[in-house]
C-alpha positions, -999 to +999 in steps of 0.1 A: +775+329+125+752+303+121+714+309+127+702+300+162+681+270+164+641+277+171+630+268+208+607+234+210+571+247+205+561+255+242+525+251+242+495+237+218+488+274+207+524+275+191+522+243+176+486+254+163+499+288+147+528+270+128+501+246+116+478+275+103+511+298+090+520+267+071+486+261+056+486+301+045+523+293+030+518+268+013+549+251+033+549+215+036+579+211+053+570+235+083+537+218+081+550+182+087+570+197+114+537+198+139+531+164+135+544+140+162+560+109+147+539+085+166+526+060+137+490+069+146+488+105+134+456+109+112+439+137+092+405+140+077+395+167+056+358+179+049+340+151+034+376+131+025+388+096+040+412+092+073+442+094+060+466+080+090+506+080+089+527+111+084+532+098+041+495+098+035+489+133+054+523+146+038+507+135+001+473+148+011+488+181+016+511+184-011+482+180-035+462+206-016+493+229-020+497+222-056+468+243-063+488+273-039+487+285-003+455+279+021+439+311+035+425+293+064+425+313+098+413+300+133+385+316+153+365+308+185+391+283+196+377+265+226+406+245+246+412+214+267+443+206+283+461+182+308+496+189+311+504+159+283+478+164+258+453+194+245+421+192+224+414+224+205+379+229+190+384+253+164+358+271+138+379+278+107+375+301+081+383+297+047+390+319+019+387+304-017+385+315-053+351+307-067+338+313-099+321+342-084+354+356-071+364+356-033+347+332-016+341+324+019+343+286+035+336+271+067+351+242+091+342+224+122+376+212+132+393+195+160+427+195+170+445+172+195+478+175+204+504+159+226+536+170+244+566+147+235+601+153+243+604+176+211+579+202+225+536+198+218+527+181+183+499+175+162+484+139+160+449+146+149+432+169+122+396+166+120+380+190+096+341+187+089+324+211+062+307+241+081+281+271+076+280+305+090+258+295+108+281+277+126+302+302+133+277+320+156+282+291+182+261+275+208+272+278+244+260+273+278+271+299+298+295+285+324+286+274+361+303+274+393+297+235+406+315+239+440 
């Protein structure tokens, strides 16, 4: 019996998790499976160029994952949504391999996503270089307006 096919992602926090289980997998093809196929996907990475189209984020990443699997994990995700698009505001936190051993990284990132008739995909990656410091957030509490 033939496997049954996976459901359309049903929200941006599925979409999101695939992206993040494919980063820690080292998985380009589940990773290019987030992306929409609109020709205006883009990707920046700390301190790299916009790299825009699905072949230049698909190279960008197969580099990365020649060097192995990503342990990046999402925390304090803060979210916007409409019922067509999301915006996810996302401090990452990355574990790397120093000189000095186990390392621990930082990103600002944010994540846009749209629904399409394939289920909610990726069409922006924008990751800036971050500090723990970062990580302890800055918030106003919220308010009731009406």
């Amino acid at each position: 019996m033939p496997p049954t096919p996976k459901p359309p992602p049903s929200s941006p926090d599925d979409i999101e998790q695939q992206f993040y289980e494919s980063l820690q997998q080292a998985d380009i093809e589940k990773l290019m499976s987030v992306w929409s196929d609109e020709e205006e996907v883009a990707c920046v990475h700390p301190g790299g160029p916009r790299m825009v189209g699905a072949g230049a984020i698909r190279g960008a990443f197969e580099a990365i994952f020649a060097s192995g699997a990503i342990d990046v994990r999402p925390d304090k995700v803060r979210r916007l949504q409409t019922h067509s698009s999301a915006v996810h505001h996302v401090l990452e936190r990355v574990q790397v391999m120093g000189n000095e051993g186990l390392q621990t990284a930082f990103a600002i990132v944010t994540n846009v996503y749209i629904k399409t008739p394939l289920g909610w995909r990726m069409v922006l990656h924008h990751a800036s270089p971050g500090t723990a410091r970062e990580m302890q957030e800055i918030a106003e509490p919220p308010s009731t307006l009406h």
